[in-house]
N, C-alpha and C positions, 0 to 999 in steps of 0.2 A: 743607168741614166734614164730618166723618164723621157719618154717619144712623145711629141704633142705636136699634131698636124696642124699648122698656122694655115685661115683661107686667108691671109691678105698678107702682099708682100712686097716690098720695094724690087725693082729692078738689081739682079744680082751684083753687076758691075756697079753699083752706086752703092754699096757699106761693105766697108771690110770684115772678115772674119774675127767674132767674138771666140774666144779661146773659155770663159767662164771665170768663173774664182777661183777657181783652183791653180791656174796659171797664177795665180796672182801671190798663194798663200805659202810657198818658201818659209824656212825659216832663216835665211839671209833676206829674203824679200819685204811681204807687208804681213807675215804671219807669226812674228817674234809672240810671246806673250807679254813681254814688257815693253813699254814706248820711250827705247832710249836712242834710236835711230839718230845719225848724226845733221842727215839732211832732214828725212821723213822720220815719224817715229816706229816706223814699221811693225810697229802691232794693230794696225788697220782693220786687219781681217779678227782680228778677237772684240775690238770695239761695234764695229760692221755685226758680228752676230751674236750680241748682247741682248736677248731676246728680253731681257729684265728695264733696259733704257730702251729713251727713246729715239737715241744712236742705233740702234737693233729691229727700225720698223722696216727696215729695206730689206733686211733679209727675210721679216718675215711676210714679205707682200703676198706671197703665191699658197702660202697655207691658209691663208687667211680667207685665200676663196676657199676653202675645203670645212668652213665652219658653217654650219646648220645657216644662221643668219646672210651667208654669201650666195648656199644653194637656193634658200626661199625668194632671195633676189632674183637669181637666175630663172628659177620656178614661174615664178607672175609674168615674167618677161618672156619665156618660152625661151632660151637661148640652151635651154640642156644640161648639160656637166660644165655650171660657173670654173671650174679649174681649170676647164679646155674650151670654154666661150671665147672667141676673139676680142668680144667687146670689151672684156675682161684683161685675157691677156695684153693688151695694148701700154699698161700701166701697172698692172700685178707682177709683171717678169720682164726681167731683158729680151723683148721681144727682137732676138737679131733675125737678121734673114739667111745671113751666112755662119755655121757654126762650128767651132776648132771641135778635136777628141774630151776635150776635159768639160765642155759647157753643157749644165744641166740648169733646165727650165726651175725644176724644184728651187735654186739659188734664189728664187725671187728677185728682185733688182738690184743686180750685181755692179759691182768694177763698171763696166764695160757699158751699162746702161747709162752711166754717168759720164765717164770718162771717152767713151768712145771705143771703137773694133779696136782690139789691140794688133791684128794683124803687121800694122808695117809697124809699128814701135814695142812690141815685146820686149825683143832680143835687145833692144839698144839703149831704151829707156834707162838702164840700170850700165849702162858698162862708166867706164872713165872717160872724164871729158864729157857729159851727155848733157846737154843745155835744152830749157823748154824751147828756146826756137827750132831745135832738132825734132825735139818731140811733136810740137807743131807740124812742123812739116812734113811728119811720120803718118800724121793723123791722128793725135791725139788732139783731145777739144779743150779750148784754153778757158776752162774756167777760172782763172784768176781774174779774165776779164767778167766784170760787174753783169754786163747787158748777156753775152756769152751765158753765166751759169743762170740769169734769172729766165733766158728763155728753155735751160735747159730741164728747170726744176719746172715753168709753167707746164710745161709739156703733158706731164702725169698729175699736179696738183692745182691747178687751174682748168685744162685741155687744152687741145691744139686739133687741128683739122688732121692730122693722121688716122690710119686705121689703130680703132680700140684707143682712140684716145679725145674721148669727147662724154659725157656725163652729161645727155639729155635729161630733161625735165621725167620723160616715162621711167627711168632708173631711179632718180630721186623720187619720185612718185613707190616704185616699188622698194623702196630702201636704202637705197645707198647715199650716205652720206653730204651736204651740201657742200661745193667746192668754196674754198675758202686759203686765200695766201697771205702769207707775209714773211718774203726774202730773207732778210735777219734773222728773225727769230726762229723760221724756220730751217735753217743752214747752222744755224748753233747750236741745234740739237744732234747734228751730226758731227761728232767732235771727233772722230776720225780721222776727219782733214785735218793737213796740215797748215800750218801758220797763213793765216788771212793775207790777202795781196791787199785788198782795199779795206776801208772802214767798213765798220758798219751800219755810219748814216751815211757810207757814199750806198754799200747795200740795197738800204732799206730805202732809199730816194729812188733808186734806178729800179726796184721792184715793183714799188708802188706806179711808176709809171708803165713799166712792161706789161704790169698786170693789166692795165687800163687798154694797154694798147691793142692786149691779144683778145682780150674782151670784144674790144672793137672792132675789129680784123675777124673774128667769128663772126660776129653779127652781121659784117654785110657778107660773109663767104655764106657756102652752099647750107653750112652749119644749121646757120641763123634762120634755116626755113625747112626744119625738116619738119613737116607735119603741118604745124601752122607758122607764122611770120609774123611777131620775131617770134623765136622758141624760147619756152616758157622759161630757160636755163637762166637767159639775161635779167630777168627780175628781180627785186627783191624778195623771196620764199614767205620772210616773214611779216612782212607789208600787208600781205596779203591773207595768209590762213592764219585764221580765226574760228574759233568755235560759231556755229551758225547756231544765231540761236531767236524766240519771239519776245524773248524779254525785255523791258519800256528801253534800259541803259547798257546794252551789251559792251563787253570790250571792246576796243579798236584795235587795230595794228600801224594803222596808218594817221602820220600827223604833219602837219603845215611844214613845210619845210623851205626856208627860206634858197635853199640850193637848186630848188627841185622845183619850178615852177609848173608845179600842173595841177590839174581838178582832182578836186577830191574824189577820191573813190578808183582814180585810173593808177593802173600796174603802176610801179616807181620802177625804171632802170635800177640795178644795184649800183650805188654811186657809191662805197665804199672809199673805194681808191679814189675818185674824183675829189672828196673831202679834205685827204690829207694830202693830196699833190699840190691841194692848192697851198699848204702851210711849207713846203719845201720850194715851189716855185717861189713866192712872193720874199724868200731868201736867196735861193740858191740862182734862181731866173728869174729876175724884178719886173724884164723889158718881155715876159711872156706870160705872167701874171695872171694881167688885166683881161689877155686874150686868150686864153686859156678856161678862165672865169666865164665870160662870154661864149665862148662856143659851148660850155658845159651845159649853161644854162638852155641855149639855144638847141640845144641835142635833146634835153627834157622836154622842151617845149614839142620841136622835130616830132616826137615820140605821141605826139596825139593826131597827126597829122596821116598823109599816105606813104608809102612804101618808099618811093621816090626820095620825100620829105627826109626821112628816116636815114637814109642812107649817105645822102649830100650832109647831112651836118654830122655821122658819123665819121664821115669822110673827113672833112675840116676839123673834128675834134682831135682825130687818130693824128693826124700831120704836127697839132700843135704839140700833144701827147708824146708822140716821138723827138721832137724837139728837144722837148724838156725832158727828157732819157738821156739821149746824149749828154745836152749838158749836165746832167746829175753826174755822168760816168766821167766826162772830161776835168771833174775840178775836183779837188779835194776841201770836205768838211773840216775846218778849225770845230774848239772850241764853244767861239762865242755863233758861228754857225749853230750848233747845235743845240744852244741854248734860246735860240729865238725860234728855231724850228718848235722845238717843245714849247713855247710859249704861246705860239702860235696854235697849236694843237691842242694847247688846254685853257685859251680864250675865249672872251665871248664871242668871237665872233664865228668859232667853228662848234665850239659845243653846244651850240642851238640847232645844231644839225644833225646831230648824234640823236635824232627821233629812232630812228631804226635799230632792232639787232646788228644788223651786220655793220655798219657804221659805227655802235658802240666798240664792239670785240674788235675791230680794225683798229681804232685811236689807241686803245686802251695796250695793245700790242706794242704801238706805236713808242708809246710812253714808256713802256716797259725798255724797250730797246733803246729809244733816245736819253731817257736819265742811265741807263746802265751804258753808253757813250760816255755819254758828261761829266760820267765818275772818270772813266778808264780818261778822257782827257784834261783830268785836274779841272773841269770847272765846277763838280759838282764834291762835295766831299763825303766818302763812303756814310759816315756817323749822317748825315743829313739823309741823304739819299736811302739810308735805314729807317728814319723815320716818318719819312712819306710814304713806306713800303706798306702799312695798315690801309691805307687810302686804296693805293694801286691795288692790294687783293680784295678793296671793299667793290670797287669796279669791275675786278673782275667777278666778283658774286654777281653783281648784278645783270652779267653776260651771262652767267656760268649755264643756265637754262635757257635756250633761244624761246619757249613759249612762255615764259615769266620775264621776259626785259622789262626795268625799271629805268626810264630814261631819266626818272628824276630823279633818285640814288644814285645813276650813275653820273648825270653831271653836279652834283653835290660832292661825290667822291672826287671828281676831277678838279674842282674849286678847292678843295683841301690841297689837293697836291699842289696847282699853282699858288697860292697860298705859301706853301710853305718853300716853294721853288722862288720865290723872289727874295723871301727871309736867306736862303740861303745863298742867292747870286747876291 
């Protein structure tokens, strides 16, 4: 078992003892090779380390720092051996604090990184009669609630104020990847799990809020000022870098944004999730809309102001933002729900907003997930929804490279798809 001396660690009494994968991988349990399970399909642990999908990235999180390109990160940052960096393992590995005989670090994010210490539900989880409220109550973490798994997936692929779980602006500076979510789509590539408790536009509503909220909840925490205020992380990356150059018409990154009222030329918040929360509010939460809309605005504006400024309308955004979470979680999406969510999203009144990368690749997600809903609840039909499908990967080209975004390919690809989304509603 590899030995990896963690400096940061929760209070022992406060997380149970992770037991690893291996408690996990029985071949009565989650390690069958076929998924014929009558409850679960109990070939878990064979999907889990499918190093060939993208069901197979959680296993391979902790190797991944041992590639040349994880150590060069580690290297410019001075943090040492990226494999045994804290800042690293905070999200590379089930960073437990307490650890059973069988948990090896190597496992990269394991069972139990998701699910929770297996400590008090091991033994029980599995026997007759065993009900999630048991399990619940054992300590296992209820992800089939919506808000539950999207803060538990934020955690590593967003950040969170934990130790080794936060992706400063000096890491992306020196390599590492920009943070970027989306609940649905990304939970359905871990097809492991078993059968979905909620939809996927309840999902993808309560992501797109959470995201927004943990955003904001960093920003005014200790997070949001390490070094300078705000840190550089809350920005939009591509807004902003641009080749510098003395020639008469250089490229821009940055463009008028009707969502986003500020001066030209000042940092843009990443409003990603602000864009499409408002296409889900103004269905899903009509009576939080309008106020929602307005604080968003009012936080851009905030944002050119002092610190103080900054924080009071972060404050008032996050409250409204939470709001509209719950109720995403509390109601279920019908059909025609989810045909006006998508409609919304591929209108004019949101795709003039989609100046940015990260705002394109967010919608665009968006869309991918809401028509492949629409299918799954008869309002959209497969043979249609096949034919819109040249449009959605023409969109996705035009993300595909965050230094080559075409905002106007991409909402030209989006007008196609509504377009042909009305022929077929």
């Amino acid at each position: 078992m590899l030995a990896v001396v963690l400096l940061f660690a929760a209070p022992a009494a406060a997380q149970a003892v992770h037991n690893g994968v291996g408690s996990c991988a029985g071949s009565t349990c989650h390690g069958r090779s076929a998924g014929d399970g009558a409850v679960v399909r109990q070939n878990e642990l064979v999907v889990w380390q499918d190093y060939t999908s993208a069901a197979g990235a959680h296993s391979k999180a902790w190797r991944s720092l041992q590639t040349p390109w994880a150590q060069k990160i580690a290297d410019r940052l001075g943090m040492g051996e990226a494999a045994r960096a804290p800042a690293c393992l905070g999200c590379h590995t089930d960073n437990a604090v307490r650890r059973g005989p069988t948990f090896q670090v190597s496992d990269g994010v394991g069972c139990e990184s998701c699910h929770g210490g297996s400590e008090g539900w091991l033994a029980s989880h599995y026997t007759v009669g065993a009900s999630r409220a048991d399990n619940r109550a054992r300590g296992m973490r209820a992800l089939e609630d919506p808000r539950v798994l999207a803060s538990t997936c934020l955690d590593c692929h967003f950040g969170s104020d934990k130790p080794g779980q936060f992706v400063s602006h000096r890491m992306m500076a020196a390599g590492h990847p920009r943070m970027s979510f989306e609940l649905d789509l990304f939970n359905s590539y871990q097809n492991h799990a078993r059968k979905r408790s909620v939809s996927g536009v309840t999902s993808w509503a309560v992501g797109q809020a959470m995201a927004l909220e943990r955003s904001l909840t960093l920003f005014a925490s200790s997070k949001g000022s390490e070094g300078v205020f705000p840190e550089f992380y809350f920005f939009d990356c591509h807004s902003c870098h641009r080749a510098i150059s003395d020639e008469a018409n250089p490229p821009v990154r940055f463009g008028t944004n009707p969502g986003r009222p500020i001066v030209w030329g000042a940092p843009p918040y990443n409003d990603e999730n602000m864009i499409l929360l408002n296409a889900a509010a103004r269905v899903a939460a009509p009576e939080l809309a309008d106020r929602f809309a307005a604080d968003s605005k009012a936080f851009h504006q905030a944002m050119g102001g002092d610190r103080a400024g900054m924080l009071s309308a972060a404050s008032r955004l996050n409250a409204t933002t939470r709001q509209l979470g719950n109720r995403f979680a509390g109601r279920g999406f019908g059909d025609k729900d989810t045909v006006a969510i998508l409609r919304l999203v591929l209108g004019d009144a949101l795709t003039v907003r989609y100046t940015d990368y990260s705002g394109g690749a967010q919608a665009v997600m968006a869309v991918d997930t809401l028509l492949t809903a629409a299918v799954n609840q008869g309002a959209v039909s497969s043979g249609a929804a096949g034919g819109m499908r040249r449009d959605i990967e023409a969109a996705y080209a035009a993300v595909r490279d965050p230094n080559a975004y075409r905002p106007g390919d991409f909402r030209a690809a989006l007008g196609r798809v509504r377009s042909a989304l009305e022929r077929a509603t």
